[in-house]
C-alpha positions in Angstrom: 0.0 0.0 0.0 1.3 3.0 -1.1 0.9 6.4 1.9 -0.4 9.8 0.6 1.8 12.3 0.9 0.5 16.3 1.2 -1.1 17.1 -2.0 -2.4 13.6 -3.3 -5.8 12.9 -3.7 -6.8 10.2 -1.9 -10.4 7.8 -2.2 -11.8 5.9 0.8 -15.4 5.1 2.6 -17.9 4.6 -0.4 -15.8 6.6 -2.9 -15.6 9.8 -0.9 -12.3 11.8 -2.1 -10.6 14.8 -0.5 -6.9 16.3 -0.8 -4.1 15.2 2.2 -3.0 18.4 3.9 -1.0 16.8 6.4 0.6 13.5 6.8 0.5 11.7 10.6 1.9 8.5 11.4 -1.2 6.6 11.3 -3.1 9.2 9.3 -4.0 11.8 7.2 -6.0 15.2 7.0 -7.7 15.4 4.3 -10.2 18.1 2.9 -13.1 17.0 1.5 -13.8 20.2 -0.3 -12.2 18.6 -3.6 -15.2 16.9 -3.8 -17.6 19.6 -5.8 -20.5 17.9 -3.4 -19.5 18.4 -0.5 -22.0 20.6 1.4 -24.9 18.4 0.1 -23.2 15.5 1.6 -23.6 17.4 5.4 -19.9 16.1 5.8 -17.3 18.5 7.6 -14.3 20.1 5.6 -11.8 18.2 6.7 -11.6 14.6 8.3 -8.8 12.0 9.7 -8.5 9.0 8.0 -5.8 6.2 9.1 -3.1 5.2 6.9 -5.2 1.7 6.0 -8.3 2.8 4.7 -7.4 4.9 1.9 -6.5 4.9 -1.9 -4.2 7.3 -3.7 -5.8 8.1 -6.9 -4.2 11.3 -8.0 -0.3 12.3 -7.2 0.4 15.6 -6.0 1.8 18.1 -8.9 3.6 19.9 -6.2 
């Protein structure tokens, strides 16, 4: 499994996707305002997720 890094957009829980800001050592921040829908969703801006339940789907161009 490959860990996000700051910039990478990352997939987990039933496809929701968000943008790492900061790398932890089990986890990641990630804002969820990448996603166009978020609001709708009622979901937070940002969220922790742990190192095991993501995907990376987009590198970081940084």
């Amino acid at each position: 499994m490959k860990r996000a890094e700051v910039g990478n957009v990352i997939e987990f829980r039933d496809g929701l996707k968000g943008i790492v800001e900061k790398v932890n050592e089990n986890s990641v921040i990630v804002d969820l305002s990448y996603m166009g829908n978020y609001r709708d969703l009622d979901l937070e801006q940002r969220t922790v997720v742990n190192h095991k339940n993501y995907k990376v789907i987009k590198e970081s161009v940084l």
